[in-house]
VOFI-372371 format. One line per field, with one value per atom (N, C-alpha, C): residue number from 1; residue in three letters; chain; x, y, z. Coordinates in Angstrom, 3 decimals. Example, Ala and Ser with C-alpha at 12.3 -4.5 7.8 and 13.67 -1.06 7.14 Angstrom:
<bados>
pos: c(1;1;1;2;2;2)
code: c(ala;ala;ala;ser;ser;ser)
unit: c(A;A;A;A;A;A)
c1: c(13.190;12.300;13.200;12.850;13.670;12.900)
c2: c(-5.690;-4.500;-3.300;-2.250;-1.060;0.030)
c3: c(7.800;7.800;7.800;7.080;7.140;7.870)
</bados>
This chain:
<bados>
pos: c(1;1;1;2;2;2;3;3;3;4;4;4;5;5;5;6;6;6;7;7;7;8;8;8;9;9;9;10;10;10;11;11;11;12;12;12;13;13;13;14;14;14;15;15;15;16;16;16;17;17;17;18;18;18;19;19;19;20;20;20;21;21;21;22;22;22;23;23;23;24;24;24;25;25;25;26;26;26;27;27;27;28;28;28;29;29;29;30;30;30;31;31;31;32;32;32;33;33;33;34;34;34;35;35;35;36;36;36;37;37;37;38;38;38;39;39;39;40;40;40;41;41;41;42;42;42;43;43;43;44;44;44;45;45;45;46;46;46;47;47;47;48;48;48;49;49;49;50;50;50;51;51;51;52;52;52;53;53;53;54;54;54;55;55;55;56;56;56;57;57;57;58;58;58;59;59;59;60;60;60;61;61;61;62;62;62;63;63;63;64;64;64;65;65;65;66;66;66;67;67;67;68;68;68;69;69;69;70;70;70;71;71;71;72;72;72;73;73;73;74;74;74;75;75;75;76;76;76;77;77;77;78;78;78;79;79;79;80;80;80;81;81;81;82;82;82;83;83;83;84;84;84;85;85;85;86;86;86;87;87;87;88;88;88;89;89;89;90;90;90;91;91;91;92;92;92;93;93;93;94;94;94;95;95;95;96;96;96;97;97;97;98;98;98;99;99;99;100;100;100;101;101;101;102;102;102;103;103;103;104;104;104;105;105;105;106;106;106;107;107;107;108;108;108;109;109;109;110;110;110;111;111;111;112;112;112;113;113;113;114;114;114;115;115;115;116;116;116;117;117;117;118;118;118;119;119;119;120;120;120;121;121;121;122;122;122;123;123;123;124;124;124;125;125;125;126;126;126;127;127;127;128;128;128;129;129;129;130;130;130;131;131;131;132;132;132;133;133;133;134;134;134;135;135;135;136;136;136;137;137;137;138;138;138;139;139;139;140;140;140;141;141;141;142;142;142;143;143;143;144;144;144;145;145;145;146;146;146;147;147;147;148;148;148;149;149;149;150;150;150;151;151;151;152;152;152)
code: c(unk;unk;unk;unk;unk;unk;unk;unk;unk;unk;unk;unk;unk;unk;unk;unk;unk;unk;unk;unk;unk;unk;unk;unk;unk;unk;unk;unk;unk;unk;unk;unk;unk;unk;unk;unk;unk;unk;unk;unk;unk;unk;unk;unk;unk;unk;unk;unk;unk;unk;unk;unk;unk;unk;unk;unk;unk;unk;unk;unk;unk;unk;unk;unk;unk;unk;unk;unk;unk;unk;unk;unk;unk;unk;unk;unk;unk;unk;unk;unk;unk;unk;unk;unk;unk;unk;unk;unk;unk;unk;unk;unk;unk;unk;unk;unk;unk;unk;unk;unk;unk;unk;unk;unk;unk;unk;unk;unk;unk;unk;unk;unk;unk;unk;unk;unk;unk;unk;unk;unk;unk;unk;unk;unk;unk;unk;unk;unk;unk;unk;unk;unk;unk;unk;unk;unk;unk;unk;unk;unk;unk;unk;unk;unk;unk;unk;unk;unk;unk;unk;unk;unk;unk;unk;unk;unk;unk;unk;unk;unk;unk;unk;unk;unk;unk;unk;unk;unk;unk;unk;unk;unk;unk;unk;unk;unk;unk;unk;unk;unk;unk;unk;unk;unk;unk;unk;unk;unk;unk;unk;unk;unk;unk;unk;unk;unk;unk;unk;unk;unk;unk;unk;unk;unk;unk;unk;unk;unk;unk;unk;unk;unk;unk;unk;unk;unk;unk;unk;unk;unk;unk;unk;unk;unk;unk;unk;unk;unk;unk;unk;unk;unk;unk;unk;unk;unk;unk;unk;unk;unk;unk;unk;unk;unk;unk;unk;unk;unk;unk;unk;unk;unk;unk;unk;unk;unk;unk;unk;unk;unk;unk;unk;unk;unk;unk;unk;unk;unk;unk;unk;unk;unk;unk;unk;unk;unk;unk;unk;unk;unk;unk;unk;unk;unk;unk;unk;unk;unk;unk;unk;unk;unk;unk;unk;unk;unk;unk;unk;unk;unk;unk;unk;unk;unk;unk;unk;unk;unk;unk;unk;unk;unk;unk;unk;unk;unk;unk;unk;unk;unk;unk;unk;unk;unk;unk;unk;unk;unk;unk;unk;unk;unk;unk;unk;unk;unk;unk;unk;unk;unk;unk;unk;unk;unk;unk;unk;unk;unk;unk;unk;unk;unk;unk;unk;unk;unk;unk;unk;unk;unk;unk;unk;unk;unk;unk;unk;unk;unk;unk;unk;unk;unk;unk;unk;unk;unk;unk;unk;unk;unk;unk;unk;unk;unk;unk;unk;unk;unk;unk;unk;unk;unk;unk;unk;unk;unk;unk;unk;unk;unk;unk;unk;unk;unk;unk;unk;unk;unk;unk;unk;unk;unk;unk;unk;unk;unk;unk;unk;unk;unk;unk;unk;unk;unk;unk;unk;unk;unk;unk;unk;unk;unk;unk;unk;unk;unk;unk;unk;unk;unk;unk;unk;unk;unk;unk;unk;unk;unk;unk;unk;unk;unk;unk;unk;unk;unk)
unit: c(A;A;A;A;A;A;A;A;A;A;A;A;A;A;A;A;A;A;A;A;A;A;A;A;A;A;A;A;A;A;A;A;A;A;A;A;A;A;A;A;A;A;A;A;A;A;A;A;A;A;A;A;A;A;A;A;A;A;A;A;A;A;A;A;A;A;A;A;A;A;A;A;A;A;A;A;A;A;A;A;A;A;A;A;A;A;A;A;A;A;A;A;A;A;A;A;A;A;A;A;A;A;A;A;A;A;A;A;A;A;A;A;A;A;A;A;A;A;A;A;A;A;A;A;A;A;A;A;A;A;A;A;A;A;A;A;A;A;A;A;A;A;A;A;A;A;A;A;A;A;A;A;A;A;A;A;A;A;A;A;A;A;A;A;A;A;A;A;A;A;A;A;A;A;A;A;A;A;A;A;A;A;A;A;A;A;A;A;A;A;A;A;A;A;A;A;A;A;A;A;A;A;A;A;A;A;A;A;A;A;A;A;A;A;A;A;A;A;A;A;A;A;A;A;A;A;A;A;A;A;A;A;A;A;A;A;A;A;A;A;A;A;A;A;A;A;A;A;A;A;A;A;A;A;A;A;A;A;A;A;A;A;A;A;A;A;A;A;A;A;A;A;A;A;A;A;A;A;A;A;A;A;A;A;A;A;A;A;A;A;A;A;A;A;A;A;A;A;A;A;A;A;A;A;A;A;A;A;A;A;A;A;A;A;A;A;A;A;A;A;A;A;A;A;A;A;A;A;A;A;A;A;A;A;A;A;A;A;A;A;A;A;A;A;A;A;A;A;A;A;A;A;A;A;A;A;A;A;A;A;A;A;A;A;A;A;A;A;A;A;A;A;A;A;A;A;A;A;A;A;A;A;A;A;A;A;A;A;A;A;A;A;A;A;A;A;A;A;A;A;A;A;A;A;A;A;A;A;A;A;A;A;A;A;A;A;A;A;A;A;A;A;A;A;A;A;A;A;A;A;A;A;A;A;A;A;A;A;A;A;A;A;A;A;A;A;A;A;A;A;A;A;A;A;A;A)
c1: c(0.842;0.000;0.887;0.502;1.338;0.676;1.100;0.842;1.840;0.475;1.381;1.597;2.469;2.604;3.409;2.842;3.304;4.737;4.822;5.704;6.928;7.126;8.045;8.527;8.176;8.529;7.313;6.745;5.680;6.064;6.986;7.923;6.881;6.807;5.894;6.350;6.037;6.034;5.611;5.702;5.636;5.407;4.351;4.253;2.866;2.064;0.699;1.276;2.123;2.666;2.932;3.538;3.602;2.191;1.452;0.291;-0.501;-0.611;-1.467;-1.222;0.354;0.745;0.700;0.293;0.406;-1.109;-2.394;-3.185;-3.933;-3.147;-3.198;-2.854;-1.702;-1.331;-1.747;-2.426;-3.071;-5.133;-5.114;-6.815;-6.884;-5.727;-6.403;-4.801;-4.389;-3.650;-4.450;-5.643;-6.618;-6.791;-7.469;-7.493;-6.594;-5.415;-4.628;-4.903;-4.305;-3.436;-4.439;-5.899;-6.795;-7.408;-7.062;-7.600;-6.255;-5.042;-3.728;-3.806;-3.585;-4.309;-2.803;-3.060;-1.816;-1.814;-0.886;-0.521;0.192;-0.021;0.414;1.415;2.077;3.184;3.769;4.458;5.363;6.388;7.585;8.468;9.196;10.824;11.478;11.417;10.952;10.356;9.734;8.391;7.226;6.021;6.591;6.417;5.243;4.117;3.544;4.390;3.958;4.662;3.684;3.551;2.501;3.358;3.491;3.997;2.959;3.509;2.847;2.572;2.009;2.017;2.063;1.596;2.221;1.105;1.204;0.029;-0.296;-1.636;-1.505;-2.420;-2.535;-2.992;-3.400;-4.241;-4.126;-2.811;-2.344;-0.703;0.395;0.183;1.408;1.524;2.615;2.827;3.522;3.452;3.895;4.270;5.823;5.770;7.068;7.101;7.957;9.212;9.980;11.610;12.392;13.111;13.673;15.626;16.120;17.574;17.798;17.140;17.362;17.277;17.065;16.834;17.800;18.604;19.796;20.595;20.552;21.444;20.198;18.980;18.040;18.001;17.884;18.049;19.336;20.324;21.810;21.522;20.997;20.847;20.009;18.674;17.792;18.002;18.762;19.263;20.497;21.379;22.596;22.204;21.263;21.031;20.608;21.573;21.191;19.856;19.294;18.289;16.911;16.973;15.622;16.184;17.343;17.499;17.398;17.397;17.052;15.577;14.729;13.477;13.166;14.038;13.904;14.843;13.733;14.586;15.072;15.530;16.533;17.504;17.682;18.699;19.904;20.784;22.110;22.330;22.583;22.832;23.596;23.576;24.270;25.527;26.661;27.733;28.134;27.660;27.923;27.416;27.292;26.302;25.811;27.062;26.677;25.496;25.165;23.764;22.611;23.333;21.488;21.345;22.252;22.002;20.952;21.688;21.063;20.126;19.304;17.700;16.968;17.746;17.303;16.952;17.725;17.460;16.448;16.718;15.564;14.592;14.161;12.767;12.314;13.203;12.588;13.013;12.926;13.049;11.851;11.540;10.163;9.147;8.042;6.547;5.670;4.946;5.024;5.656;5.736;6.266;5.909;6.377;5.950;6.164;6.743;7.305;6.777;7.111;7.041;7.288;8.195;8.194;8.150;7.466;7.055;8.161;8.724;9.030;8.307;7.842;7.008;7.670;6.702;6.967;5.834;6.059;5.443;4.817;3.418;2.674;3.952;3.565;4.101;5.282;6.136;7.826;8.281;7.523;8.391;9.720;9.157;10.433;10.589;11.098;11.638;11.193;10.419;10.537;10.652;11.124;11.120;10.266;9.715;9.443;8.748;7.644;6.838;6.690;6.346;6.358;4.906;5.782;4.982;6.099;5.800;6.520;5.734;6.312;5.314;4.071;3.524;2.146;1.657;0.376;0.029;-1.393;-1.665;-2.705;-3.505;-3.476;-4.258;-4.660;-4.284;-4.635;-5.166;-4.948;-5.015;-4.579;-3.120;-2.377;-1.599;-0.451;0.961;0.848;2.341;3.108;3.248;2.650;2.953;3.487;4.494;5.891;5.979;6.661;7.298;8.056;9.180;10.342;10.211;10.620;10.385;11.906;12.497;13.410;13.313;14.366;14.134;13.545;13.441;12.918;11.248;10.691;9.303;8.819)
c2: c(-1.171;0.000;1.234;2.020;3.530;4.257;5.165;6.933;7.856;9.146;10.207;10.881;11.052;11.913;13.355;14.700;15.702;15.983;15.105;15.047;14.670;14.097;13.462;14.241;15.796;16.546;15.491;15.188;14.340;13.461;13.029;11.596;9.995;9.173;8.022;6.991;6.596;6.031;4.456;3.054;2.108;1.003;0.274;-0.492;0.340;-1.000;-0.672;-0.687;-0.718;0.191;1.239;1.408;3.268;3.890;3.411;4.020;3.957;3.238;2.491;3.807;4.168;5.276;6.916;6.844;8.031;8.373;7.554;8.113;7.818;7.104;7.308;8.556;9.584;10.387;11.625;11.143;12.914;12.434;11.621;11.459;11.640;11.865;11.313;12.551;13.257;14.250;15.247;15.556;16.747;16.152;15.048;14.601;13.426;13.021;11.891;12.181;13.438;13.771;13.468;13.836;13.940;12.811;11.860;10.239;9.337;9.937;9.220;8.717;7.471;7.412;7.480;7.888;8.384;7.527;7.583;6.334;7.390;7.254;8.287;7.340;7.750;7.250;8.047;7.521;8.600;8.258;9.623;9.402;9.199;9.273;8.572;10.156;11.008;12.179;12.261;11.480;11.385;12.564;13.158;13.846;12.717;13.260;12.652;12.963;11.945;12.334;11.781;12.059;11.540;11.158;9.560;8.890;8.590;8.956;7.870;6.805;6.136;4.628;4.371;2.729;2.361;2.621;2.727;2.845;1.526;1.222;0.201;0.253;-0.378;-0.272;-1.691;-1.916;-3.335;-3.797;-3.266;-4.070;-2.954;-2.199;-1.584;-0.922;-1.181;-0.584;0.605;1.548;2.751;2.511;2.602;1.719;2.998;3.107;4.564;4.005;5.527;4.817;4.445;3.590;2.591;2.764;2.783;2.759;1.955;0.459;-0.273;-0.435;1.161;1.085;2.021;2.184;3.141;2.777;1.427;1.072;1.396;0.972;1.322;3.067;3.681;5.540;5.679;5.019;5.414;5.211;3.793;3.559;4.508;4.755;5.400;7.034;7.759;8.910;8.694;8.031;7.926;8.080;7.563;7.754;9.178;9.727;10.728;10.606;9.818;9.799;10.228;9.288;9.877;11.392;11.753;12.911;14.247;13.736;14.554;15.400;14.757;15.285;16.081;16.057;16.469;18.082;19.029;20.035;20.517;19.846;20.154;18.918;17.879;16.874;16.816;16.673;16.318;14.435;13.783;12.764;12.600;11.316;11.191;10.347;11.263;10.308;9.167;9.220;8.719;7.958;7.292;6.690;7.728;8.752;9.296;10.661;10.344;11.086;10.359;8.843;8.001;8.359;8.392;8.464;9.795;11.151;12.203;12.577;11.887;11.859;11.107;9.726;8.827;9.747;10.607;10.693;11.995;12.952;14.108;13.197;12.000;11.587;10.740;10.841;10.237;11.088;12.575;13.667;13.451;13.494;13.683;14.736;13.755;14.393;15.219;16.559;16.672;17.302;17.049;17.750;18.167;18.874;19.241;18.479;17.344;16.599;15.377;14.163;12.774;12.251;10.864;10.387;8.982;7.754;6.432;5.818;4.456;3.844;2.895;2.925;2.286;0.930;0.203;-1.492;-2.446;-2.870;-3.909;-5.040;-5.190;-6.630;-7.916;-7.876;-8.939;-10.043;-8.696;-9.660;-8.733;-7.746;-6.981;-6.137;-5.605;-4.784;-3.195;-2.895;-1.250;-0.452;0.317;0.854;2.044;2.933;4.211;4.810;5.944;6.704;7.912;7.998;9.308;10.378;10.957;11.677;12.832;14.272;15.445;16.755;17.730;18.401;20.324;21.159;22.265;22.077;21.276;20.878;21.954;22.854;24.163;23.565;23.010;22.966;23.637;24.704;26.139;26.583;25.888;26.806;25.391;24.064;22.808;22.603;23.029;22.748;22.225;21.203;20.478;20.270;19.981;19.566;18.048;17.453;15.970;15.503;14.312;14.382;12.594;12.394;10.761;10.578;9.711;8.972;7.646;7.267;5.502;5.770;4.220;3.797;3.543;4.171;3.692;2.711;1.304;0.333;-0.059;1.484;1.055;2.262)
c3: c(0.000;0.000;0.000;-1.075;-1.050;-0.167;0.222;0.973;0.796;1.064;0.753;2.048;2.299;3.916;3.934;4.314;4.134;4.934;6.222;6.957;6.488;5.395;4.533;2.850;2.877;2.029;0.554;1.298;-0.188;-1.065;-0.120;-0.594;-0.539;-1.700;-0.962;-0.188;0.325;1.549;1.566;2.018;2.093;3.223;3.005;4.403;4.983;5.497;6.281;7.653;8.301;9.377;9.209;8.447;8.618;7.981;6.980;7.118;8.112;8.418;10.265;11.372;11.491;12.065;11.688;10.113;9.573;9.980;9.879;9.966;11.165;12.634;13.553;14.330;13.356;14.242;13.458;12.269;11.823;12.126;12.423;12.518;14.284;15.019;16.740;17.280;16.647;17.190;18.060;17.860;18.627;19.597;20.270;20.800;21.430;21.360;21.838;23.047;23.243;24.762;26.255;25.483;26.487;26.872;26.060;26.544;26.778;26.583;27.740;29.066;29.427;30.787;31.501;32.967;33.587;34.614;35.038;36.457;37.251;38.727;39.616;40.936;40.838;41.815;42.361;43.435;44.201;44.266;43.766;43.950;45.766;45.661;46.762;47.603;47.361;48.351;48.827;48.124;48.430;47.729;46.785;45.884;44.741;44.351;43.128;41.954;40.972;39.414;38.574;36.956;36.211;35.495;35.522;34.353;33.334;31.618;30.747;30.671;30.253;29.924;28.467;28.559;27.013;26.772;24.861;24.051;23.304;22.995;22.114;21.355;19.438;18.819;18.157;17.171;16.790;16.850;16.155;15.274;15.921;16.894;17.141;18.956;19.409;21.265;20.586;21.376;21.718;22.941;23.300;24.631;24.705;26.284;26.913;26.815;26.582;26.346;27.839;27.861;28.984;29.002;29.771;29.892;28.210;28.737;27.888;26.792;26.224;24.848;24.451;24.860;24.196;23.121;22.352;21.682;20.613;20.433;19.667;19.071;20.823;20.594;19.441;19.767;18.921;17.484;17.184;16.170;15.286;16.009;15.191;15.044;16.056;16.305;15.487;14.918;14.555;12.734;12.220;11.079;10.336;9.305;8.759;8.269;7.527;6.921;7.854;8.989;10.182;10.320;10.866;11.178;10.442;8.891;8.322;8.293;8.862;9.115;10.246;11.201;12.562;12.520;12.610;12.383;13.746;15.112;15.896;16.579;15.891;15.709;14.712;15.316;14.387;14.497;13.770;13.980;15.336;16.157;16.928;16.244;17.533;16.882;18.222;19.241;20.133;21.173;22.301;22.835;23.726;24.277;24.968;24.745;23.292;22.904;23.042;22.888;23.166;24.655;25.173;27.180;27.330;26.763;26.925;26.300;25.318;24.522;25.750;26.492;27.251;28.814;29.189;30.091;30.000;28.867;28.676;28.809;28.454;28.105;29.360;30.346;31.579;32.956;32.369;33.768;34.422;35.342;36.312;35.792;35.845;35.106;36.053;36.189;34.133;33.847;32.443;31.800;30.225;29.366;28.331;27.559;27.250;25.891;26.381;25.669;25.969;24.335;24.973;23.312;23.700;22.512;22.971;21.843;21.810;20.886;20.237;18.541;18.010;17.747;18.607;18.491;17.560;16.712;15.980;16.864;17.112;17.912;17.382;15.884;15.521;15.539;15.909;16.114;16.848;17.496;18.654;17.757;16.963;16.194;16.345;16.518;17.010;15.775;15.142;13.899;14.173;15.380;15.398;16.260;16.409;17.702;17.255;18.529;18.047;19.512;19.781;20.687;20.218;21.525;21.267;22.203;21.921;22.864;22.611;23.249;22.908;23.726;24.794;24.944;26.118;25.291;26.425;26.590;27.448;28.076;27.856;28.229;28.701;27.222;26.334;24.682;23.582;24.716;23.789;22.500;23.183;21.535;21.420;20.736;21.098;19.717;19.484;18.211;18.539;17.444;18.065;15.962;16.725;15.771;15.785;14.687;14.991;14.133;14.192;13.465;12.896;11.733;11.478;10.611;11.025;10.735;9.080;8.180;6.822;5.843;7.323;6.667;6.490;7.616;7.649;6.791)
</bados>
């Protein structure tokens, strides 16, 4: 199945995963944020925090980024090609850039941004990452954004 996606300079595009995601995130962007369900815990202060949770779709997790995914962050942050779309990324050259995407994305909530990594039901495959950041409440508005690995 082809698509056309504006996000991609109107380049076509390939794979019913990434369409699955393209028109998951331009048909349910107005509304995502407000049906996110939140989990409340306390931190070791005793302080509340609002963590995300995972997302899930037929065929796809949106699942929160983890220490343990830093070799994934490198990889997918390390490629010119994703990065070329992201107009405030430079490729990473190092691990010590997957650490610091890793740890922006797990400062204590809330906060304004959040980004999930898109996992395939099927074989559990990493295809890249979507997020949001910019998010004003008070005006119900956010920039919400995502990455796929060249191959999806």
């Amino acid at each position: 199945m082809v698509c056309e996606s504006d996000q991609f300079d109107g380049k076509k595009c390939m794979g019913n995963d990434r369409m699955v995601l393209d028109d998951f995130v331009k048909s349910n962007a107005a509304s995502i944020f407000k049906h996110i369900d939140y989990m409340k815990v306390v931190d070791s202060r005793g302080r509340n925090e609002m963590l995300f949770t995972d997302l899930e779709t037929e065929r796809l997790v949106l699942k929160n980024i983890e220490r343990s995914d830093a070799d994934f962050i490198f990889a997918q942050f390390s490629d010119e090609e994703v990065t070329r779309y992201l107009f405030d990324e430079e490729p990473l050259t190092d691990m010590n850039g997957a650490d610091e995407i890793i740890d922006f994305y797990l400062q204590p909530e809330p906060r304004l941004q959040h980004r999930w990594i898109i996992v395939r039901k099927s074989d559990g495959m990493k295809m890249g990452t979507c997020g949001f950041h910019c998010w004003n409440r008070k005006n119900a508005s956010i920039e919400v954004g995502y990455d796929l690995n060249k191959n999806f």
